[in-house]
Structure formats: C-alpha cells, structure tokens
C-alpha positions in Angstrom: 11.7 -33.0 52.5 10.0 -29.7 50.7 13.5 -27.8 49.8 12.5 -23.7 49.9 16.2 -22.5 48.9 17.1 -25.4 46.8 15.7 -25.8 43.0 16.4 -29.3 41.5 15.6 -30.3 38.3 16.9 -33.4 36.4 18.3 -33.8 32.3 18.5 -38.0 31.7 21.3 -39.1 34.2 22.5 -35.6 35.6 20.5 -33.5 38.6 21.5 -30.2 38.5 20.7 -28.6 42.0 20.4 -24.9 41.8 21.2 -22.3 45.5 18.2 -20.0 45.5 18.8 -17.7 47.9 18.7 -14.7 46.0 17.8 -11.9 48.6 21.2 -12.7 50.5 23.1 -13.9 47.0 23.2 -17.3 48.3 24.8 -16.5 51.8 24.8 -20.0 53.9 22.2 -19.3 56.3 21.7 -22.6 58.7 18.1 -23.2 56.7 20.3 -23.3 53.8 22.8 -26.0 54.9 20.8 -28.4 56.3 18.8 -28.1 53.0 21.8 -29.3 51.3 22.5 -31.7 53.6 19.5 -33.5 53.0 19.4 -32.9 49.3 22.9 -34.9 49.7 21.4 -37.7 51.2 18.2 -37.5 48.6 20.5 -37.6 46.1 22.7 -40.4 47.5 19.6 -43.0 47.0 19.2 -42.0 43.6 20.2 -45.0 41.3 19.3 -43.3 38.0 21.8 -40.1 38.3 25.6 -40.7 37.5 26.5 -37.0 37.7 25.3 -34.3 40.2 26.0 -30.4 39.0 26.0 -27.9 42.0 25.1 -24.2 40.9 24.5 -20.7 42.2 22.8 -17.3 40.6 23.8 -16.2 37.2 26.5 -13.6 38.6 27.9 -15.6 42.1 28.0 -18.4 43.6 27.8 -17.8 47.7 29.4 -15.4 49.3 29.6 -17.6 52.6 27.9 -18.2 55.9 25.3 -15.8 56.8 26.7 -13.8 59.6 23.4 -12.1 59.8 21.2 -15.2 60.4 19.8 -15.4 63.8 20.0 -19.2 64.0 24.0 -18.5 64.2 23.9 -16.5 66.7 21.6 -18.8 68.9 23.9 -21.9 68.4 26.7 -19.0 69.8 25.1 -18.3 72.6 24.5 -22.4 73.5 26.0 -24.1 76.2 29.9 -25.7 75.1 28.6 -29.5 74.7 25.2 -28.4 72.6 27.8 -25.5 70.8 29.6 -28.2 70.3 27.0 -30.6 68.5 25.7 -28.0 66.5 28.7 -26.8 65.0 29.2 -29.6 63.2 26.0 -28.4 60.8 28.9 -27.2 58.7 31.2 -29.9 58.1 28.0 -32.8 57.9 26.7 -30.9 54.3 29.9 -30.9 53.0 30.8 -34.2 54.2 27.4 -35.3 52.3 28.3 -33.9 49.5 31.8 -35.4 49.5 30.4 -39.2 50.1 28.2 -38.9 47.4 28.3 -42.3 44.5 27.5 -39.6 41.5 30.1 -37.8 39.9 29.8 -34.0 41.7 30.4 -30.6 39.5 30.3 -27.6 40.7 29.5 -24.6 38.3 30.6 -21.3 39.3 30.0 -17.8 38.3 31.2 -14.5 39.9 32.2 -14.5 43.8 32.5 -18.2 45.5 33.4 -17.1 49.3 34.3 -19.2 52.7 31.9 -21.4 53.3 31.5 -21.8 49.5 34.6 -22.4 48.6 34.6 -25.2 51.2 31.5 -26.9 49.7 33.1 -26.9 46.4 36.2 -27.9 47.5 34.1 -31.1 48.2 32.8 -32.0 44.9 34.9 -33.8 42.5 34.9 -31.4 40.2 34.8 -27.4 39.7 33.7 -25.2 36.3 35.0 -21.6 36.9 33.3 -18.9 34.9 36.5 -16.5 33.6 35.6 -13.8 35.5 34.5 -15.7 38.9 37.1 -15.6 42.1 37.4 -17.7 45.1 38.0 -16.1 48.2 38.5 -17.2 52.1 38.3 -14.7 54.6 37.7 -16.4 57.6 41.4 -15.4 59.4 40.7 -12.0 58.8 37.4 -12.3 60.5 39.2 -13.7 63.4 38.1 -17.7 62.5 39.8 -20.4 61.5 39.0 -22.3 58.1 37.3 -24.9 59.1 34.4 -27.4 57.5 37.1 -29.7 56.9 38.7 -27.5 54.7 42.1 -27.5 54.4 43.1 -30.9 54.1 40.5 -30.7 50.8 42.2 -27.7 49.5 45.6 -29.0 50.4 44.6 -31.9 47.7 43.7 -29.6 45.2 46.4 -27.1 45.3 49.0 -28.1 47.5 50.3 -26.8 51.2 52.1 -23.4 50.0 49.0 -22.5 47.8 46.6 -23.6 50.3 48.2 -21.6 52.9 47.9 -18.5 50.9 44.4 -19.1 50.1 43.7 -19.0 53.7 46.4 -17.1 55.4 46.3 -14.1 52.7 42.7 -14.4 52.4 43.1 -12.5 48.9 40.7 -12.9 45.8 41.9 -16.2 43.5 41.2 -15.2 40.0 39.7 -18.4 38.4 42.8 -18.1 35.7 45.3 -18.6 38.7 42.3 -21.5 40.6 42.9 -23.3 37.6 46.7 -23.1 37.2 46.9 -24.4 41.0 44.3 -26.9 40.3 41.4 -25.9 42.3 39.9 -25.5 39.1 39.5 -28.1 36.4 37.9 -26.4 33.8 38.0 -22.4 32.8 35.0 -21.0 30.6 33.3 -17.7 29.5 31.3 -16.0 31.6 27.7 -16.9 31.7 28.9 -20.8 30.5 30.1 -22.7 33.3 26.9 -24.8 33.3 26.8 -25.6 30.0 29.9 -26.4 30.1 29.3 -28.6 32.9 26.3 -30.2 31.7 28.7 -31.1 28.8 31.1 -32.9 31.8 28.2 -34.7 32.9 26.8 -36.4 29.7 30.4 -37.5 29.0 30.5 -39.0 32.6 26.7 -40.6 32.1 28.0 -42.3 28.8 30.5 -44.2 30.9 29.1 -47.8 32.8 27.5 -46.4 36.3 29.0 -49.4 38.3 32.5 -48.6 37.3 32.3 -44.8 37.7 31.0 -44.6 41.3 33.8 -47.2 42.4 36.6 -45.4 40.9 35.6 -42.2 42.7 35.2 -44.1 45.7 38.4 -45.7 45.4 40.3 -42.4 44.4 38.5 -40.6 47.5 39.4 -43.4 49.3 43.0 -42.8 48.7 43.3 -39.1 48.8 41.1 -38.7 52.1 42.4 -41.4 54.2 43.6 -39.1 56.5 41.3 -36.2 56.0 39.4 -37.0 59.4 41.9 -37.4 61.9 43.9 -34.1 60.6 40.4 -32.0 60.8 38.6 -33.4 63.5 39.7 -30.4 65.8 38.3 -27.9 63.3 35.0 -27.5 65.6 36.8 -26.8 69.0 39.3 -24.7 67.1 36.5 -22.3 66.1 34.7 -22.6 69.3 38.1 -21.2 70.4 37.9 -18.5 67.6 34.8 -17.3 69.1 36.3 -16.8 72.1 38.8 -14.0 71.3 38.6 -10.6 71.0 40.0 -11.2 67.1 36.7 -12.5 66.7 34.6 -9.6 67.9 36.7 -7.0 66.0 37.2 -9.4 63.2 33.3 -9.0 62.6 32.7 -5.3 63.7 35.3 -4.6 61.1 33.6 -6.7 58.7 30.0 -4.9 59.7 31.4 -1.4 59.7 33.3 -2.3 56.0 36.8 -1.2 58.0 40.1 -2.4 58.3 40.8 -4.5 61.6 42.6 -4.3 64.0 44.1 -7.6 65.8 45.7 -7.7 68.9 46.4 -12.2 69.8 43.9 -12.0 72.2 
C-alpha cells in the first residue's frame, strides 16, 4: 500500500512510524486510520523489527478524530447495518496495533486527544514529553469513549482514574499520566523519541523469540476479557448519535461554547 499520511523509516531492528498530517495537526481523518491499519498489518509480517515507535509532529501528537472529514459524515448518514460495519474502522486500527509481535512505543509531544489517546493506550508502551497532556472529550461532545478504550485505560490507570479521564474529560498533565501509570517514561520536551529510540535498542538487544512471547503472554493475561466488556462500544455510539447531546455536543464544540445537555 503507498501510505500518503504515514512516514516510515527504519534504524537496525526499530521502525519508527511518523503521523503526517500536518494541515489538520494529525486529526484522525478515516484516510488516516485505515492507513494505520494497514501499516499495522505491514508491520506485523516484519521478521527483522523487534520494536515499533509510534510518533506525531514535533509539538502534538493528534488531537483526535476529524469531525470535519466528510467520510464521517457519510458513514453517519448510512443505513444501521452498513453504520454498523463501518464503525468499527476505529476499533480494527487500534486493535492492529494492539496484536502486534514487536514491542510498540508511543512518543508523545504536546496535545494527545480522544481518538489518540485510545491508539496509544494500545501500544505497550508510552514516552510523554514534560509538557504534553492527554485529554478525552468525547462525553462532553455527547459520545461515549469507545475504540475499545476503557477497559485499555482501566489496565493502565485503574477504574477511579479511568473514570475521571473520561467522565471529567479534563487535560492529564503527563507528570500526573505517569504517576497513574498511563505513562511509563517522562522526558524534556522535544525528547520523547530519543528517548524512545533508547527503549527500543534496549528491547532489540534482547532474543526476538522470547520478547514477542512474553508480550503475547502478558497481553494475553491482561486482555482476556477486553472483548466481551467492549463489544457494545459501536451500538453504544451509534446510540450517541442519536441524541440531541450529540448535536449540541458538536455545535458547542464548532461555535468554541459551553454546552448545554439536556438526557435526551
């Protein structure tokens, strides 16, 4: 596949994989995940690459699905069953990147949002620049967190800090992402791939075989039930769509105003 918003290039036993989305700051645009779906799968039939590093721009990461992209808004306007079936666009790429053999670091600098957060909440492991945040709006768009989300973030942080991620929907300062765990490593700004290019090499020096099935094992273990707590994620935001949350959720959002939800 010719990748247009995806730069890859490869150091020994590492592939770093680079979002180039700059126009739109790396906002997920459809284009965009399926791209890193596939790169996923490219990746997954790699036998030479131990560790896989996931980056954005220099001063963010993603800010999140595109709300502006007109391919969302014609898989809105589709019939329930083919809603249904393409909704899962979202969940599939970070799925991908989840089942991946290689070691997975994600490098992050300024703002990782939403749909970011829930594709690096699928690697194994995440690099925070020390001025970077995470942030998940979706509730106060009038969604619910989907992707297969929260059981992910529920491993990293726990259920009280994984419902205040996503029910408060506030900025995470990468010093308090790493006290909770989402974050493994903290660094200075401008350093967090460095820093994980230093992760990988330490992981490549380590015997391939053994590496890929520890993580499997471990993944294994902590996701055995990830699937059949999240498998309503789709329907539930099918449902989101529905209300009138949603509509003012993302006129608020448009007009850069407060909103104003009603339960219905």
């Amino acid at each position: 596949m010719e990748y247009r918003l995806l730069d890859l290039e490869q150091e020994e036993r590492t592939a770093i994989v680079r979002i180039s989305r700059p126009e739109k700051k790396n906002a997920l645009s459809i284009d965009l995940i399926e791209e890193l779906s596939f790169m996923a799968e490219d990746l997954k039939k790699r036998a030479d690459l131990i560790a896989v590093i996931l980056t954005g721009g220099d001063s963010y990461f993603s800010p999140g699905v595109d709300l502006s992209d007109p391919k969302l808004y014609e898989i809105f306007g589709e019939g329930l069953f083919q809603k249904r079936k393409a909704m899962e666009y979202g969940p599939r790429m970070c799925r991908a990147w989840e089942d991946l053999d290689q070691f997975t670091i994600a490098a992050i600098e300024g703002f990782c949002v939403g749909g970011g957060v829930a594709l690096t909440a699928s690697l194994d492991f995440r690099v925070m620049a020390e001025s970077s945040f995470i942030r998940v709006p979706e509730i106060g768009l009038g969604m619910n967190m989907s992707w297969a989300s929260l059981p992910r973030l529920v491993h990293l942080v726990g259920p009280a800090r994984a419902k205040e991620i996503v029910i408060f929907a506030e900025r995470v300062k990468a010093a308090d992402a790493y006290e909770w765990g989402f974050a493994q490593r903290i660094t200075a700004d401008g350093n967090a791939l460095s820093v994980s290019r230093k992760i990988a090499e330490h992981v490549a020096e380590k015997p391939p075989v053994q590496v890929a099935m520890t993580k499997q094992t471990i993944n294994a273990l902590t996701t055995a039930l990830d699937r059949l707590t999240s498998h309503m994620d789709t329907d539930q935001f099918i449902l989101s769509l529905m209300s009138e949350d949603f509509k003012e959720g993302v006129a608020a959002y448009q007009q850069k105003r407060k909103p104003s939800f009603t339960g219905r």
